[in-house]
C-alpha positions in Angstrom: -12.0 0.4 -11.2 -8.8 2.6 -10.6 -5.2 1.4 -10.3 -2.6 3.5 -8.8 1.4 2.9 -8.1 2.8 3.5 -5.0 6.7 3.4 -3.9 6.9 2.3 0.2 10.6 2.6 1.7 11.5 0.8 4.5 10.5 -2.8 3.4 13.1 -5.5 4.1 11.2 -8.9 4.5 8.0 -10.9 3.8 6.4 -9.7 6.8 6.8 -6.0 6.2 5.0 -6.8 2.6 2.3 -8.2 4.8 1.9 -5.7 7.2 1.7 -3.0 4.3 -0.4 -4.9 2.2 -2.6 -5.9 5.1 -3.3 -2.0 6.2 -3.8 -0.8 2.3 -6.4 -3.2 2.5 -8.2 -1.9 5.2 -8.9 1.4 3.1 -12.8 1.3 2.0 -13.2 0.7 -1.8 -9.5 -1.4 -2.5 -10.2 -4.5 -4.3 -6.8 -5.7 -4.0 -2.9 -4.5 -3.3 0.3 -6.1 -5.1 3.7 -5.4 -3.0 7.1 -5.8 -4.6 9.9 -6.3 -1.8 12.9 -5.6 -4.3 11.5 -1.7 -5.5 9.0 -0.9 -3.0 6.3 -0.4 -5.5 2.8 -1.1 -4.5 -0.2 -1.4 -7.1 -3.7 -0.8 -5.5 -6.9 -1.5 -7.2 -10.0 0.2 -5.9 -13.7 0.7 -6.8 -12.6 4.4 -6.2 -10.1 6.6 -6.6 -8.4 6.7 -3.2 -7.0 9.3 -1.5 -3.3 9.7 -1.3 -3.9 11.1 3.0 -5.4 7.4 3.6 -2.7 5.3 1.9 -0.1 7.2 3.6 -2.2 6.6 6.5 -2.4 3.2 6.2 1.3 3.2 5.4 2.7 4.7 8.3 0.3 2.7 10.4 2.3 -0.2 9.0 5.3 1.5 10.2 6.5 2.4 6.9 6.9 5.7 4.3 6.0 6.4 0.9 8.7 7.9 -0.9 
């Protein structure tokens, strides 16, 4: 298993959280994705060590950045 940290701007409510976490999720090989409203920082577990192209994929598909 690999854990990275990830800081997403644009965040202002539950929902957004949702819609990030639901997208990071998405990506092959993530166990599991922890979003903090107040920083922006997202933790994502994976079986694999993901690329940073799909989480800012997934990110902006959420309608999002990563800083």
């Amino acid at each position: 298993m690999t854990t990275a940290t990830y800081t997403v701007t644009g965040m202002t409510c539950g929902h957004c959280v949702a819609s990030v976490r639901e997208e990071i999720e998405a990506i092959a090989g993530v166990r599991s994705v922890d979003v903090a409203l107040d920083t922006g920082a997202v933790q994502v577990t994976s079986d694999r060590s993901i690329d940073l192209a799909e989480v800012t994929a997934a990110v902006t598909e959420a309608g999002y950045e990563l800083a």
